[in-house]
C-alpha positions in Angstrom: 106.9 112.0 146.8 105.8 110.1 144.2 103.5 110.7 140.8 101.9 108.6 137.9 101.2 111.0 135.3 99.0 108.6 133.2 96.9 108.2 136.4 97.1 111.7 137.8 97.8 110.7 141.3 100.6 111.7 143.8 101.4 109.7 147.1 103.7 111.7 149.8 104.5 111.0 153.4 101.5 112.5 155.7 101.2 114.9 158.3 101.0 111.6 160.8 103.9 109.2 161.7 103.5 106.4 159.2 100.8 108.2 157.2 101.1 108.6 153.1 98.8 111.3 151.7 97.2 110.0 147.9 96.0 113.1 145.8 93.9 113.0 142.6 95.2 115.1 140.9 92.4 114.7 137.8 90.8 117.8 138.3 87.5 115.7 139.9 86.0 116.2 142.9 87.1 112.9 144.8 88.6 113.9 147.7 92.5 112.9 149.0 92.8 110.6 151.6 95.4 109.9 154.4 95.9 106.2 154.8 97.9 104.7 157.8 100.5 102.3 156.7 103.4 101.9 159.2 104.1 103.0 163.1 107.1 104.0 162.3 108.4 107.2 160.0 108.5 106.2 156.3 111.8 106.0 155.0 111.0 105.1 150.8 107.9 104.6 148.6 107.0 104.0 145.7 104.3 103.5 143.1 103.3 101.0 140.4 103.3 102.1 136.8 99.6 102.3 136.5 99.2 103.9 139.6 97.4 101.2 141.6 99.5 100.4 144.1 102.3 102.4 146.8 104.9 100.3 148.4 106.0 101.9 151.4 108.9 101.1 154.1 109.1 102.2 157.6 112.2 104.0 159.3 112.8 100.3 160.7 113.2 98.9 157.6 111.9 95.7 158.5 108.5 95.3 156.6 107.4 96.0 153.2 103.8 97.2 152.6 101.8 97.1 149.5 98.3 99.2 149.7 95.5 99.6 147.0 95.6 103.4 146.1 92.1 103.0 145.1 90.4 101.2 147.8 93.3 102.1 150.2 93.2 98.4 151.6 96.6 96.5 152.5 97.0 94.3 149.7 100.6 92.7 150.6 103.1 93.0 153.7 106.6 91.3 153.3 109.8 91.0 156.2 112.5 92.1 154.8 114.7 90.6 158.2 114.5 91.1 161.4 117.5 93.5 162.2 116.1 97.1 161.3 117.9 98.7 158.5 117.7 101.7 156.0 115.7 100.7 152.8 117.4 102.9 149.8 115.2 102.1 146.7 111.9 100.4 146.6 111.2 99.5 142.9 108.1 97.5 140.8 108.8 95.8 138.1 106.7 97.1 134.6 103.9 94.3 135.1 103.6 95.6 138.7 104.1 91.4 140.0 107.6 92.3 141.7 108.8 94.6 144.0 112.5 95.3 144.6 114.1 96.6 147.9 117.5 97.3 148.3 118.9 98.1 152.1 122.4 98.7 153.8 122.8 95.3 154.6 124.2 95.3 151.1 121.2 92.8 149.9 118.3 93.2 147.4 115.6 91.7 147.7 112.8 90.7 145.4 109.3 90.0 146.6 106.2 88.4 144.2 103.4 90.7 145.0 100.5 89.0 143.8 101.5 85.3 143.6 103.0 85.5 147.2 103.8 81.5 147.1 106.7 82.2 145.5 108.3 84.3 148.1 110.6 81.8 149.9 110.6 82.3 154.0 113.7 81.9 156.0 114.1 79.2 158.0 
């Protein structure tokens, strides 16, 4: 589960495989959603600072997704590798332009989420 207080929103895993639920939690009447975002089980999530964004990893631990929590669209999806593995932390940096994933291949690794040119691809 995850929460922004300043945004009053919560994002936690759905009643679906590979479903998140998002909440408002604003006391308004917009309604929650369910928003598929893996095939898999999720194994980690996490939100941006602002509460615009949920990273989420599948039980394969191969890809990285970044959705909109206000439009619910896919904004970002990044391979981690191709051996499936258990992601442990996801993790935005305070601008919300990185995202951090650490795994039990014993590496980290550090994705640009809006200026995706800078993510290197293995060759």
């Amino acid at each position: 589960c995850e929460l922004c207080d300043s945004c009053h929103l919560m994002v936690y895993p759905g009643h679906q495989r590979g479903t998140i639920q998002i909440v408002n939690m604003d006391g308004s009447n917009k309604t929650d959603s369910v928003c598929q975002v893996h095939q898999h089980d999720l194994s980690c999530m996490a939100l941006d600072q602002q509460g615009y964004i949920v990273a989420t990893a599948s039980s394969k631990g191969t890809l990285i997704r970044v959705h909109s929590t206000v439009s619910r669209q896919l904004l970002a999806e990044f391979r981690r590798g191709a051996d499936p593995a258990n992601i442990y932390c996801l993790a935005f940096s305070l601008d919300s332009l990185f995202l951090c994933v650490s795994s039990d291949k014993g590496t980290v690794h550090v994705f640009a989420v809006e200026d995706q040119t800078l993510n290197k691809k293995s060759s």
